[in-house]
LUMSE-25600 format. One record per residue: residue in three letters; x negated, y negated, z of N, C-alpha, C in turn; residue number from 1. Coordinates in Angstrom, 2 decimals. Atoms other than C-alpha are relative to their C-alpha. Example, Ala and Ser with C-alpha at 12.3 -4.5 7.8 and 13.67 -1.06 7.14 Angstrom:
<sites>
+------+---------+---------+---------+---------+---------+---------+---------+---------+---------+-----+
: code :     n.x :     n.y :     n.z :    ca.x :    ca.y :    ca.z :     c.x :     c.y :     c.z : pos :
+------+---------+---------+---------+---------+---------+---------+---------+---------+---------+-----+
:  ALA :   -0.89 :    1.19 :    0.00 :  -12.30 :    4.50 :    7.80 :   -0.90 :   -1.20 :    0.00 :   1 :
:  SER :    0.82 :    1.19 :   -0.06 :  -13.67 :    1.06 :    7.14 :    0.77 :   -1.09 :    0.73 :   2 :
+------+---------+---------+---------+---------+---------+---------+---------+---------+---------+-----+
</sites>
This chain:
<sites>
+------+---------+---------+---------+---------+---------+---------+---------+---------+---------+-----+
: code :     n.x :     n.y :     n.z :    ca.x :    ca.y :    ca.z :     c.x :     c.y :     c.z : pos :
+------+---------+---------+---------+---------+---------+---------+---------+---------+---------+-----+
:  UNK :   -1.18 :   -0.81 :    0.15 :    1.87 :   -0.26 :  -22.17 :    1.06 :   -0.47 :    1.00 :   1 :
:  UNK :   -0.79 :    0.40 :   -0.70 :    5.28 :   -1.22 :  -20.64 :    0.62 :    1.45 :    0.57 :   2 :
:  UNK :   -0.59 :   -1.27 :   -0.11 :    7.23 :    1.22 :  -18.75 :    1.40 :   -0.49 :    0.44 :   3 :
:  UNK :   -1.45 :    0.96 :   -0.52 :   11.16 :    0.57 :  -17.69 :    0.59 :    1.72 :    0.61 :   4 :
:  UNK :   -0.76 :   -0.65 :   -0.71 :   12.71 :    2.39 :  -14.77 :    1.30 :   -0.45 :    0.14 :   5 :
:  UNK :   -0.45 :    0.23 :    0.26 :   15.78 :    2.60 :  -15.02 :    1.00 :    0.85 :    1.42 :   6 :
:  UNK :   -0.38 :   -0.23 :   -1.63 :   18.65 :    3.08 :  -11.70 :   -0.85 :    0.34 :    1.08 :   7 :
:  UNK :    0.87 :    0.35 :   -2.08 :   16.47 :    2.12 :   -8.60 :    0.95 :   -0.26 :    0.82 :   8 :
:  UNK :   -0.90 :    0.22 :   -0.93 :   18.41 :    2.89 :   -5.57 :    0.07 :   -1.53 :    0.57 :   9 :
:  UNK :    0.18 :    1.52 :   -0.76 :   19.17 :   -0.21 :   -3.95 :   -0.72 :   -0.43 :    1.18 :  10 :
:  UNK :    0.99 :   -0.16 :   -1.13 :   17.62 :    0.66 :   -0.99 :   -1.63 :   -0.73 :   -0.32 :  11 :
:  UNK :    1.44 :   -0.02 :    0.77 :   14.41 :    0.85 :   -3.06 :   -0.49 :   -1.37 :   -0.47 :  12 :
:  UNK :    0.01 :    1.48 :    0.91 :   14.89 :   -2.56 :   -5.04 :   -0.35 :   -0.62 :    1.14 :  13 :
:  UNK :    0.07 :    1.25 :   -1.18 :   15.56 :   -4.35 :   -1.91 :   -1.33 :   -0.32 :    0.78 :  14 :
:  UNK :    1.54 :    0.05 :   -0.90 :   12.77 :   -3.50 :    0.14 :   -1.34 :   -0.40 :   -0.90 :  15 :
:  UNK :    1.64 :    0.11 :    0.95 :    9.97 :   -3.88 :   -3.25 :    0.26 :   -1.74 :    0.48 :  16 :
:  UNK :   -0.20 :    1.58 :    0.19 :   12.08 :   -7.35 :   -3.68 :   -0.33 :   -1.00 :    1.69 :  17 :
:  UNK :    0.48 :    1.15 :   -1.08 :   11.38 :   -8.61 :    0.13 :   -1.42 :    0.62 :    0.13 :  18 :
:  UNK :    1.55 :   -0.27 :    0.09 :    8.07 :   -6.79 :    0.09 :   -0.62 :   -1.03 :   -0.99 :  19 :
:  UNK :    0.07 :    1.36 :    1.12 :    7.57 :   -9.30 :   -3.24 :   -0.22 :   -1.48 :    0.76 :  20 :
:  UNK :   -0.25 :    0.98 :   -0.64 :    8.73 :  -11.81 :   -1.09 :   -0.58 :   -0.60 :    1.16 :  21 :
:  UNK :    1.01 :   -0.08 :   -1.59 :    7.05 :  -11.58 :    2.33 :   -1.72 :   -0.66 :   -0.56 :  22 :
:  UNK :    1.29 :   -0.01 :    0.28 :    3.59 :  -11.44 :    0.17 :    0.14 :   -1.23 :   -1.27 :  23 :
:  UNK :    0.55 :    1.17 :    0.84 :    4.34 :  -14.42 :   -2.38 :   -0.37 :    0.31 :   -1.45 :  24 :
:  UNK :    0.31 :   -0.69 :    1.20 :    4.34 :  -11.98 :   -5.36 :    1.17 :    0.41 :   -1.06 :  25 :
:  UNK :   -1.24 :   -0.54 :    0.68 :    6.60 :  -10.86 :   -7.85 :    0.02 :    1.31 :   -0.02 :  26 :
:  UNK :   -0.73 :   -1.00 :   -0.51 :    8.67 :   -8.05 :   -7.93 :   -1.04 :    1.17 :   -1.02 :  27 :
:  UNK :    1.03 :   -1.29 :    0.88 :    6.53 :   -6.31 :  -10.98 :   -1.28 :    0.06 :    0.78 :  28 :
:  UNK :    1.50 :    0.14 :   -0.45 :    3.17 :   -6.89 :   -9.31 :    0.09 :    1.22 :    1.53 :  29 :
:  UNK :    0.35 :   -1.00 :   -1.43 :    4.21 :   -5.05 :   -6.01 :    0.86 :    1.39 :   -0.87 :  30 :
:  UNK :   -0.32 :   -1.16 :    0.61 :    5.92 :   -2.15 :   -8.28 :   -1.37 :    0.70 :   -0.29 :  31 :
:  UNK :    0.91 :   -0.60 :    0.64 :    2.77 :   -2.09 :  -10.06 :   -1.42 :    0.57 :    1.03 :  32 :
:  UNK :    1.12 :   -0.46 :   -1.13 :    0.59 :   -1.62 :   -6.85 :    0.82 :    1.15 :    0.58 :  33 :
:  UNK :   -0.57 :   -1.42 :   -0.40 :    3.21 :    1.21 :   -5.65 :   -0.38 :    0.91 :   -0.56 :  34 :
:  UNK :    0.36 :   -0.84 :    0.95 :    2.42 :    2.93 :   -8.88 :   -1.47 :    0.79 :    0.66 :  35 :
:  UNK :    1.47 :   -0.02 :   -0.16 :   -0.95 :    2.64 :   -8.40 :   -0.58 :    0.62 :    1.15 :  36 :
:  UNK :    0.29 :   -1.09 :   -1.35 :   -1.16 :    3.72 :   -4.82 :    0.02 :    1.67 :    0.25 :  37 :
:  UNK :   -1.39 :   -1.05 :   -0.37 :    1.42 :    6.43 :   -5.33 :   -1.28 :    1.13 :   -0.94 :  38 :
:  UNK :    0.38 :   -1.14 :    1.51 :   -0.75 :    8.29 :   -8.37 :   -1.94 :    0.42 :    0.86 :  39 :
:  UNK :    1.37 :   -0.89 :   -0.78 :   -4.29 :    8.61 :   -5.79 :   -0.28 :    0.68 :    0.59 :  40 :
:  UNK :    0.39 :   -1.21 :   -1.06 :   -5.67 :   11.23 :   -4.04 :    0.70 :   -0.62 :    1.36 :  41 :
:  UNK :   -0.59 :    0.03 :   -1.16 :   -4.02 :   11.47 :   -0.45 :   -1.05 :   -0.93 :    0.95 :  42 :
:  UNK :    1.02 :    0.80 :   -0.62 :   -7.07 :   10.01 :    1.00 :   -0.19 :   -1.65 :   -0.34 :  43 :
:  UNK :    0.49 :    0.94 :    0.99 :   -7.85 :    7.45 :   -1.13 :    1.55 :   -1.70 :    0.32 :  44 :
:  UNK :   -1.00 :    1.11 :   -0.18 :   -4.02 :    5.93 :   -1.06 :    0.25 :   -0.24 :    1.58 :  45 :
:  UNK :   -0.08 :    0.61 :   -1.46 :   -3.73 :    6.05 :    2.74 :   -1.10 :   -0.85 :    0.11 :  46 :
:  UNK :    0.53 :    1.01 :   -0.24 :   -6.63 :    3.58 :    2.73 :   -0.30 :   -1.03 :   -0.77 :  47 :
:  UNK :   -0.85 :    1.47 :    0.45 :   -5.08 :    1.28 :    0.08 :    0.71 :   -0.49 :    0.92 :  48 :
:  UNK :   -1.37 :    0.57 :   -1.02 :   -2.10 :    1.08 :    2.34 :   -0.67 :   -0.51 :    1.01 :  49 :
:  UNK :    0.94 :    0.78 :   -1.11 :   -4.29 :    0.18 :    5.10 :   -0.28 :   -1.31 :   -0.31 :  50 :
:  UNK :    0.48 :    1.89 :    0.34 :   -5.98 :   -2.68 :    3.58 :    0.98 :   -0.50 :   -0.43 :  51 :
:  UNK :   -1.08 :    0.66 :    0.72 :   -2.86 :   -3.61 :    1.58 :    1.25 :   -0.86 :    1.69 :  52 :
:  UNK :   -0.98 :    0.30 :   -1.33 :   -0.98 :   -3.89 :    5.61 :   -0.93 :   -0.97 :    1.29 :  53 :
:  UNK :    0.66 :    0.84 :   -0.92 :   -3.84 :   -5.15 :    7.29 :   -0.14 :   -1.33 :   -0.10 :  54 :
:  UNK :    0.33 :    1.47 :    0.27 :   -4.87 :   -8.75 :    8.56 :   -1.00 :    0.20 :   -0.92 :  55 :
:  UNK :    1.45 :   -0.22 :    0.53 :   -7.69 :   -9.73 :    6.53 :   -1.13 :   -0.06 :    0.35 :  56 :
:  UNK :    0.62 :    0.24 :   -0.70 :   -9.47 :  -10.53 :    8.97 :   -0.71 :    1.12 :    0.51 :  57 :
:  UNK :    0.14 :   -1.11 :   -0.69 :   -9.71 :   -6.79 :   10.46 :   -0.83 :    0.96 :   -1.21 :  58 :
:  UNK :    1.07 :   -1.14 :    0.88 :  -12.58 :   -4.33 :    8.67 :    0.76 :    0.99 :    0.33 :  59 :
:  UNK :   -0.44 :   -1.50 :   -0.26 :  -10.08 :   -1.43 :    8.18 :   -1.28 :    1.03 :   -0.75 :  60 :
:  UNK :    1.14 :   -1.09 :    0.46 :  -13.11 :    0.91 :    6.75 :   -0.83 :   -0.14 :    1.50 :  61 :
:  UNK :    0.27 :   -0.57 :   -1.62 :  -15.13 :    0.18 :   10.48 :    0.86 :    0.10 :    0.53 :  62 :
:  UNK :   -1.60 :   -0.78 :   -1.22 :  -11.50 :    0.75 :   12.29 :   -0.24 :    1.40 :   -0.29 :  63 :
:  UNK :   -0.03 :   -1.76 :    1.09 :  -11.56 :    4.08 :    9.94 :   -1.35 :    0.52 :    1.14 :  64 :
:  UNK :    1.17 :   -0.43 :   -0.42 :  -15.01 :    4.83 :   11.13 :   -0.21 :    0.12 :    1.44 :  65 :
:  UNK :   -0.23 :   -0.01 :   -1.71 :  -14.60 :    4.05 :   14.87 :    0.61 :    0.76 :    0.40 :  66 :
:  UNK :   -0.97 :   -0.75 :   -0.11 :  -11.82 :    6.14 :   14.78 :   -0.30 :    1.45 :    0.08 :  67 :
:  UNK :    0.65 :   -0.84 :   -0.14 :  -13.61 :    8.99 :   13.66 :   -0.81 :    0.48 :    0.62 :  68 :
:  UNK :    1.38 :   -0.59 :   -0.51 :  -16.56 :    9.06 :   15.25 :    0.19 :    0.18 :    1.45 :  69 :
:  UNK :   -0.97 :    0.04 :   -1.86 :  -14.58 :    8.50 :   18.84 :    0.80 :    1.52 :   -0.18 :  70 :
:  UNK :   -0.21 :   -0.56 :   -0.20 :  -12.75 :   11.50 :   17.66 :   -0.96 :    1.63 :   -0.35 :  71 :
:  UNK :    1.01 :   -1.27 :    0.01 :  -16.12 :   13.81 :   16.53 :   -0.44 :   -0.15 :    1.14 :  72 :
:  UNK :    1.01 :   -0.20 :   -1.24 :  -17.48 :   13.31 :   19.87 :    0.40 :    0.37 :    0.94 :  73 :
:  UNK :   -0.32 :   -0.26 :   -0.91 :  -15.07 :   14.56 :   21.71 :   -0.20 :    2.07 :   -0.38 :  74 :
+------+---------+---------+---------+---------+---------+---------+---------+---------+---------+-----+
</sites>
């Protein structure tokens, strides 16, 4: 299914289009991962965005977990 948005602030454009850009992607592909983020549980999309910002190098799920368990023990 296609979908077409239609007046995207410019603000909005600009930033998908160097977000696009920064990552080597086109401009639909990082729309279509906004979508996608945007429509999950609150939980769920804050740790897309994580991995989506992190090196790759860095295990954001043990960061997550370290995080927690440093703050159940207090």
């Amino acid at each position: 299914m296609d979908l077409l948005i239609r007046n995207i602030p410019a603000p909005i454009l600009d930033a998908l289009r160097a977000r696009a850009r920064e990552r080597g992607r086109s401009v639909q592909a990082e729309a279509l991962d906004a979508l996608a983020i945007g429509v999950q549980p609150m939980g769920h999309s804050l740790l897309q965005w994580l991995k989506s910002v992190a090196d790759p190098a860095i295990d954001v799920e043990a960061g997550l977990k370290a995080i927690r368990e440093t703050r159940d023990a207090r």
